[in-house]
FIPAFI-592084 format. One record per residue: residue number from 0; residue in one letter; x negated, y, z of N, C-alpha, C in turn. Coordinates in Angstrom, 2 decimals. Last residue first. Layout:
NUM / a / X / Y / Z / X / Y / Z / X / Y / Z
...
END
This chain:
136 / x / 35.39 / 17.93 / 34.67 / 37.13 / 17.92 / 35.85 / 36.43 / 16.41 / 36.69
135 / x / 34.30 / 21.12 / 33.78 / 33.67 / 19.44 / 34.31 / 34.94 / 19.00 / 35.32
134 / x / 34.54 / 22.79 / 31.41 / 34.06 / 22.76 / 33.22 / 34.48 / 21.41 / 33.29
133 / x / 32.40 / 23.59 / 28.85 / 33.57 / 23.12 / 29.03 / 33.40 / 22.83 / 30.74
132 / x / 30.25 / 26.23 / 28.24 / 30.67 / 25.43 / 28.27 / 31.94 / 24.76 / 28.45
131 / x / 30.79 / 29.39 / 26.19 / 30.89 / 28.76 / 26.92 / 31.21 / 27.38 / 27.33
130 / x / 29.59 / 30.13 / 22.91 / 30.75 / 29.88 / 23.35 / 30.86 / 28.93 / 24.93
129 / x / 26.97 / 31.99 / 22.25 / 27.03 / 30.86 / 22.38 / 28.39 / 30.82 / 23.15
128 / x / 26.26 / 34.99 / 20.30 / 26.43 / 33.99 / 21.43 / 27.24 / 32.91 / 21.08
127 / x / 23.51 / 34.71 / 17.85 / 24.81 / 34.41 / 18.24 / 25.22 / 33.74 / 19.20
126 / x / 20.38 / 34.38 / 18.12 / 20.94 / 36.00 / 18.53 / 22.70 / 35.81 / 18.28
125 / x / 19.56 / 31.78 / 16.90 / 19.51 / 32.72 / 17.22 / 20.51 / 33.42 / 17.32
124 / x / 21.83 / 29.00 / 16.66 / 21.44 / 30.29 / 15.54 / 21.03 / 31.58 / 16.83
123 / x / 22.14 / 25.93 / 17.95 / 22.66 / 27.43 / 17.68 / 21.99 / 27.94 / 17.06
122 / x / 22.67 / 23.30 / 16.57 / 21.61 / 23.80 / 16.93 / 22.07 / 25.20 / 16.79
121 / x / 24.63 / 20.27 / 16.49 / 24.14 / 20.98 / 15.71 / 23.55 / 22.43 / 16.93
120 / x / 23.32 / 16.89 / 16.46 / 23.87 / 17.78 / 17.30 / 23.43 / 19.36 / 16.88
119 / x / 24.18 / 15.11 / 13.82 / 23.29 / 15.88 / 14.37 / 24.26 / 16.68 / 15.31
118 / x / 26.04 / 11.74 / 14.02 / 25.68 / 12.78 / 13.41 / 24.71 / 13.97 / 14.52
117 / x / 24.01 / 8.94 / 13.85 / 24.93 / 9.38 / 14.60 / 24.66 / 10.93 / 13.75
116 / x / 24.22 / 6.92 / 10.89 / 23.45 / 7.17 / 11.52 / 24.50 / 8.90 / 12.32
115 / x / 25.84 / 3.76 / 10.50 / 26.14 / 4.67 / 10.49 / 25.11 / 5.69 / 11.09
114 / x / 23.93 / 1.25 / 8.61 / 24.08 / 1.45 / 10.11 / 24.36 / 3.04 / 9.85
113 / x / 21.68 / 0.40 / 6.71 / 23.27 / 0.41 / 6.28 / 24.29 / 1.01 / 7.62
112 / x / 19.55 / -0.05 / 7.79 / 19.56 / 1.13 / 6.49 / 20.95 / 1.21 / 6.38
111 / x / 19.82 / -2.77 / 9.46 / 19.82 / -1.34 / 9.90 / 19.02 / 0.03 / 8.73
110 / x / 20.54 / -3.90 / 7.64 / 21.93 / -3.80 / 8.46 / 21.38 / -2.34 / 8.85
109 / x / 18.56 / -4.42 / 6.20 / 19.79 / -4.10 / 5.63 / 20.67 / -3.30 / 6.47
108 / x / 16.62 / -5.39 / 8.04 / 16.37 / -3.96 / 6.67 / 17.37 / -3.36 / 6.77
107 / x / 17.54 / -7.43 / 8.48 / 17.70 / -6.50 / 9.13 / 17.14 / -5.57 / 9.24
106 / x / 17.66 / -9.15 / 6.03 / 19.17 / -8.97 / 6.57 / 18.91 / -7.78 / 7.51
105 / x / 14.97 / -9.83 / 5.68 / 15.66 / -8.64 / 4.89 / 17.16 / -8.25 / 5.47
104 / x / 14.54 / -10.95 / 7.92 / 13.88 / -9.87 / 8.12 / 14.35 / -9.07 / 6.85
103 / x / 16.17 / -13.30 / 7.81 / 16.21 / -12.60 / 8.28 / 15.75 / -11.05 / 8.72
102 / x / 14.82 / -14.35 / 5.49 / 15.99 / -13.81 / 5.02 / 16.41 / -12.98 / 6.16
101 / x / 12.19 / -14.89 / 6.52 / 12.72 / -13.95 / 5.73 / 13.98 / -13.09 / 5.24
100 / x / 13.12 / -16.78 / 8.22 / 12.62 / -15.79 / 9.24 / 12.67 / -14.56 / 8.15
99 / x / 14.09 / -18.88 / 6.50 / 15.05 / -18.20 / 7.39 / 14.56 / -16.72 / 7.36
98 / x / 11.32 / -19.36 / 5.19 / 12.27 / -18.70 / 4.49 / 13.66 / -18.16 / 5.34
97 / x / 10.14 / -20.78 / 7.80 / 9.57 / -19.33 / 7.17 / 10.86 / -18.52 / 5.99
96 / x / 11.75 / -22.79 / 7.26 / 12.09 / -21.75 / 9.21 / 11.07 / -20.73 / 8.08
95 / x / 11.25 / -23.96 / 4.92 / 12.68 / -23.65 / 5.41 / 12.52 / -22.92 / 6.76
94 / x / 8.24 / -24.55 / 5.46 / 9.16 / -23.71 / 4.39 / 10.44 / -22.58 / 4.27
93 / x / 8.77 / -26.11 / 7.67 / 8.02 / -24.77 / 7.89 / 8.32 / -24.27 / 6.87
92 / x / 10.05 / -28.73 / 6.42 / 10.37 / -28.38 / 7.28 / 9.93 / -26.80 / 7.69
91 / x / 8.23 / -29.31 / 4.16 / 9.43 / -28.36 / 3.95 / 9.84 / -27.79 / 5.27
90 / x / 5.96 / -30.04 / 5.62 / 5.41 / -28.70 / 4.90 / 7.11 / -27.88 / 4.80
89 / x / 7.17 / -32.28 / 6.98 / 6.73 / -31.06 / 7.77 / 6.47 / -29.54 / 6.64
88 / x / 7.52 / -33.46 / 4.46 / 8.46 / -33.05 / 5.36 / 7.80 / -32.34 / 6.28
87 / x / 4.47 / -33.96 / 3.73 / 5.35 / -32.78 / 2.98 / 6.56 / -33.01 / 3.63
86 / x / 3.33 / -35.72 / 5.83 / 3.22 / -34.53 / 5.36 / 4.02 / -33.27 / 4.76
85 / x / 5.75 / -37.86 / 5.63 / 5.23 / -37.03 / 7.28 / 4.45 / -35.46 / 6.68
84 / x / 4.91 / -39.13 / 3.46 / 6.35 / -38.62 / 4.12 / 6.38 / -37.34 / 5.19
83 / x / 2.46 / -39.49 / 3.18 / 2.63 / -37.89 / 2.17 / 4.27 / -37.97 / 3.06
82 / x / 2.37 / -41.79 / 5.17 / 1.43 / -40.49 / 5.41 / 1.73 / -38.78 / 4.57
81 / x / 3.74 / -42.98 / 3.10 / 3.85 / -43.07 / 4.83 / 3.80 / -41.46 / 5.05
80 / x / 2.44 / -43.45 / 0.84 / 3.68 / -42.83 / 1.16 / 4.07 / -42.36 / 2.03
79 / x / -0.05 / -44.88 / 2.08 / -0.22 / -43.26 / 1.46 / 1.53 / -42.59 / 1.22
78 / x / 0.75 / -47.21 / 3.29 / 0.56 / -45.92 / 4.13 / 0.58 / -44.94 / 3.30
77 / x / 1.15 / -48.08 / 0.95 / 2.55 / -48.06 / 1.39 / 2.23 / -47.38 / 2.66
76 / x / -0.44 / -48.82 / -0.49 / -0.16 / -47.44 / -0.97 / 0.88 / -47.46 / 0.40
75 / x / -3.50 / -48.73 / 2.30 / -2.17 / -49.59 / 1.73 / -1.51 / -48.35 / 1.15
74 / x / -4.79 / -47.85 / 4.22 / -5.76 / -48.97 / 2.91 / -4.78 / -49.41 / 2.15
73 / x / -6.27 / -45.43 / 5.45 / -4.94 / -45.32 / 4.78 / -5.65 / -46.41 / 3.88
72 / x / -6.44 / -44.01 / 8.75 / -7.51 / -44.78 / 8.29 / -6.22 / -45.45 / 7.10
71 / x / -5.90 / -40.61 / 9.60 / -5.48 / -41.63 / 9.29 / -6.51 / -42.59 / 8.83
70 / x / -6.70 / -38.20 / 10.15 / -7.57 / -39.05 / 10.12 / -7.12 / -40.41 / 10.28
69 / x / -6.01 / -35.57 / 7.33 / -5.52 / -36.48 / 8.24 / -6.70 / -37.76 / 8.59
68 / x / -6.17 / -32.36 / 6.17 / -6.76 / -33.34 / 6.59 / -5.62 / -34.42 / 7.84
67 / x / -3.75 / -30.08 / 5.77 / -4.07 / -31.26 / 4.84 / -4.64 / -32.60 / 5.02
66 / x / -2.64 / -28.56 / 6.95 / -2.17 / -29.45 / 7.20 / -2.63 / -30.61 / 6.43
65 / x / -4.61 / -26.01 / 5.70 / -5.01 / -26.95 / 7.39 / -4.02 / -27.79 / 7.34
64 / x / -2.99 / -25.88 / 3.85 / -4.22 / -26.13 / 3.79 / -4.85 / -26.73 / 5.16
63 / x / -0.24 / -25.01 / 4.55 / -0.36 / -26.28 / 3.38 / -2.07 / -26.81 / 3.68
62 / x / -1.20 / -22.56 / 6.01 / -0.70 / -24.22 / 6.61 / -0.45 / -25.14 / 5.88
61 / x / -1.70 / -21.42 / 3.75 / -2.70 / -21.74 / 4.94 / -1.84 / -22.89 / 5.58
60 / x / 0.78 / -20.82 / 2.27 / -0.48 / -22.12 / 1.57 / -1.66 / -22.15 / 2.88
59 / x / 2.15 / -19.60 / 4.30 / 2.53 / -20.83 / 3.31 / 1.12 / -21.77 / 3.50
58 / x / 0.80 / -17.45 / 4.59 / 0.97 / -18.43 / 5.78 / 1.06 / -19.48 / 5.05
57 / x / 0.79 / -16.24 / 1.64 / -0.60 / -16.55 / 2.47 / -0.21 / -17.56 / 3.51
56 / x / 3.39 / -16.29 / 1.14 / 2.26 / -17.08 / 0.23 / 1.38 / -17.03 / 1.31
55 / x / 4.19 / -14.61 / 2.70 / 4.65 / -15.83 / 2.45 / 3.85 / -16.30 / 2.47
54 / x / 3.30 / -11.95 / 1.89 / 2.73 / -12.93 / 3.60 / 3.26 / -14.23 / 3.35
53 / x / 4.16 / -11.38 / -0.57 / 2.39 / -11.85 / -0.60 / 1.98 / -12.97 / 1.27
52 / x / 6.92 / -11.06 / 0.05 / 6.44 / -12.42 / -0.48 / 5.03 / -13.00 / -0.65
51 / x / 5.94 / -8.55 / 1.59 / 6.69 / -9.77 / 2.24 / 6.44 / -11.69 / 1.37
50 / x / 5.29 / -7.28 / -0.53 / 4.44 / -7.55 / 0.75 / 5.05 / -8.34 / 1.42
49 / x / 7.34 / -7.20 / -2.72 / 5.91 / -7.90 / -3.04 / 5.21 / -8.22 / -1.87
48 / x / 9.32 / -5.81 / -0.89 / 9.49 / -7.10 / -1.64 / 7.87 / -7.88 / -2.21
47 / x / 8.14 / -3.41 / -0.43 / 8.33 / -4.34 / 0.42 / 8.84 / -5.74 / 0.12
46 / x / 7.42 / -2.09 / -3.66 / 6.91 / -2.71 / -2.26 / 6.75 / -3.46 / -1.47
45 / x / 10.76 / -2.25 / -4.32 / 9.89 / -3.54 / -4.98 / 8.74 / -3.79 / -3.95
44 / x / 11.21 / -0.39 / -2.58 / 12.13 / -1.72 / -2.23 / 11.33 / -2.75 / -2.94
43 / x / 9.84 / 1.71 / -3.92 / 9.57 / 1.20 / -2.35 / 10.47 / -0.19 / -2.37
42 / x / 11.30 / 2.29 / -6.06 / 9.96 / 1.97 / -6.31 / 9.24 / 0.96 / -4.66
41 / x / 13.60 / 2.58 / -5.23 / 13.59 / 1.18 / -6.21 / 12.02 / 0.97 / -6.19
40 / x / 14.81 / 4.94 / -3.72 / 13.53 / 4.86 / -4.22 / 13.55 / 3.04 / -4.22
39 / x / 17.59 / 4.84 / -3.16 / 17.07 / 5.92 / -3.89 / 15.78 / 6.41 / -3.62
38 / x / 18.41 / 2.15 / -2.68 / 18.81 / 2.20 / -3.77 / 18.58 / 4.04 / -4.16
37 / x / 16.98 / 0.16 / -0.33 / 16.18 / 1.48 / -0.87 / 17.00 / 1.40 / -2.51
36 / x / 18.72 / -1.60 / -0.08 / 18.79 / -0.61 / 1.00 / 18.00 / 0.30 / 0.20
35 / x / 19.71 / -3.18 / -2.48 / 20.98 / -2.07 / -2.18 / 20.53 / -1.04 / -0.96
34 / x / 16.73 / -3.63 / -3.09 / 17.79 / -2.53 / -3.87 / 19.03 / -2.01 / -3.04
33 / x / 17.07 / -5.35 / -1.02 / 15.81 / -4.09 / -0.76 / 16.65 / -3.76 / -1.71
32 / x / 18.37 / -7.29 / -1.93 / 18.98 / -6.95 / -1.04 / 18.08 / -5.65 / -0.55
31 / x / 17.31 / -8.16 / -4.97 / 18.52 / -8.11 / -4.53 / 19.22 / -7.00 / -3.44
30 / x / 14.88 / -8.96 / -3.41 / 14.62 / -8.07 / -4.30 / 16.02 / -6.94 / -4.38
29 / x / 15.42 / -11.60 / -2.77 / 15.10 / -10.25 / -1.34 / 15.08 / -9.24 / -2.17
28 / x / 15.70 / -13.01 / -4.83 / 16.85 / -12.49 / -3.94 / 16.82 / -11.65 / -3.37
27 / x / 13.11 / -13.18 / -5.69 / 14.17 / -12.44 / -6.69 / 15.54 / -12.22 / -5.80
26 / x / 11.63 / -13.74 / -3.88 / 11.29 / -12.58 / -4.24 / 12.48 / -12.27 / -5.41
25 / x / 12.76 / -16.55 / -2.59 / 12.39 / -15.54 / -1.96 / 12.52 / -14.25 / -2.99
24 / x / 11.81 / -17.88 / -5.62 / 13.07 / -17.66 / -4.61 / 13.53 / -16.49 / -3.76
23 / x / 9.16 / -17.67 / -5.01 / 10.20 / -17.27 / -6.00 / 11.63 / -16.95 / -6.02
22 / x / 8.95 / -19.68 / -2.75 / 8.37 / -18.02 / -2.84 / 8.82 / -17.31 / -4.09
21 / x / 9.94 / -21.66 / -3.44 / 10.64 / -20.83 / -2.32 / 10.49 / -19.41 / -2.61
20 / x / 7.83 / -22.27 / -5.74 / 9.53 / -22.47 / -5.58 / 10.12 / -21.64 / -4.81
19 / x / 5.26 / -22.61 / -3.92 / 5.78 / -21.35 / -5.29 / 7.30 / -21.28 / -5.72
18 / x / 6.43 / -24.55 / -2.23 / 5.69 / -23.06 / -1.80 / 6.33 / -22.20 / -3.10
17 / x / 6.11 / -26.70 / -4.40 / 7.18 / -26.43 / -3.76 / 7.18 / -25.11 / -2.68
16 / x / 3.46 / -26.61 / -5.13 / 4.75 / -26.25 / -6.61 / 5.77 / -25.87 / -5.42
15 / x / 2.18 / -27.51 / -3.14 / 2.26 / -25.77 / -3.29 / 3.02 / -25.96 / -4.54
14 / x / 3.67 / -29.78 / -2.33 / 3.21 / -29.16 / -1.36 / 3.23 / -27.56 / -2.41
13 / x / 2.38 / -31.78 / -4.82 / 3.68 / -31.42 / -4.13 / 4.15 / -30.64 / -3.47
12 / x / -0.34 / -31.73 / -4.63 / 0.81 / -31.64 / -6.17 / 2.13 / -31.45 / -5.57
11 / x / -0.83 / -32.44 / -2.40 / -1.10 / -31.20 / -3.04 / -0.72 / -30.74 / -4.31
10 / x / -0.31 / -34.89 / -2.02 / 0.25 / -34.09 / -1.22 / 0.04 / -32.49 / -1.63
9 / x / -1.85 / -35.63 / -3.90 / -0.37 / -36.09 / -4.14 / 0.08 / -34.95 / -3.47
8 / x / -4.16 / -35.72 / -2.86 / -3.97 / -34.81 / -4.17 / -2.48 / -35.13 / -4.94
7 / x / -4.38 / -36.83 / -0.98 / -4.31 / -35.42 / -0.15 / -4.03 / -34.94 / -1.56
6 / x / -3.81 / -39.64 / -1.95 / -2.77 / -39.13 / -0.97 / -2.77 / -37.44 / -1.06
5 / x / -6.43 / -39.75 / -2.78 / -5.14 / -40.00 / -4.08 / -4.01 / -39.20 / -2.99
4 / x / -8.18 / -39.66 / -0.78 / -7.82 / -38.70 / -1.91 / -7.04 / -38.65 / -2.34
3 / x / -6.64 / -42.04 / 0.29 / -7.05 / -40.74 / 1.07 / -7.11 / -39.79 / 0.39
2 / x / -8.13 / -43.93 / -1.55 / -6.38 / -43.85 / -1.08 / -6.42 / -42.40 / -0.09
1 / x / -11.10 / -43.30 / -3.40 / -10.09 / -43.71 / -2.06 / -8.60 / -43.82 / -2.00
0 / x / -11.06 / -45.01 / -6.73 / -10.94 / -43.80 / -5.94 / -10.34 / -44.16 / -4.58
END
């Protein structure tokens, strides 16, 4: 068998177990933190928890997939290590900034569901007068 194959099916044994890892990851923590903001509809917090981890997965494994081809010319195992080094450190490398960008996008769910909301300016009532303004010093 080539060394090229053996490499892209190394790199692919490696590459999406470690995707499905994060992305697991991902969905039982974020899960976590959508409960405490939608803690009175659980049904919506799972929602946005499944649609967030479904975009994972999709960018994920698309750049697992276009990162795949290389036109390396690979006749030595000791390039095919080479070559899966460079690969799947980049794959973690984008793993880890996609899983930030998540945690960040649940952190600011959070903050802003958790954010004092200003109170209402309340609204006269018909046909009761209205108590004169205050004069302006």
């Amino acid at each position: 068998m080539d060394r090229i194959v053996v490499a892209y099916a190394l790199y692919l044994l490696i590459s999406i177990p470690l995707t499905v890892l994060v992305a697991r990851t991902l969905s039982k923590h974020g899960r976590t933190f959508l409960a405490e903001v939608f803690a009175d509809s659980p049904g919506l917090a799972n929602a946005v928890n499944q649609l967030l981890v479904v975009g994972f997965y999709l960018v994920s494994l698309g750049f697992v997939t276009l990162f795949l081809t290389s036109g390396a010319d690979i006749t030595t195992a000791r390039e095919v290590f080479e070559m899966l080094s460079v690969k799947i450190g980049t794959v973690a490398l984008v793993l880890g900034a996609m899983h930030l960008l998540n945690v960040l996008v649940f952190n600011g769910i959070r903050r802003r569901h958790l954010t004092p909301k200003p109170a209402p300016v309340p609204f006269p009532y018909p046909g009761v007068p209205q108590a004169p303004p205050f004069p302006q010093h």
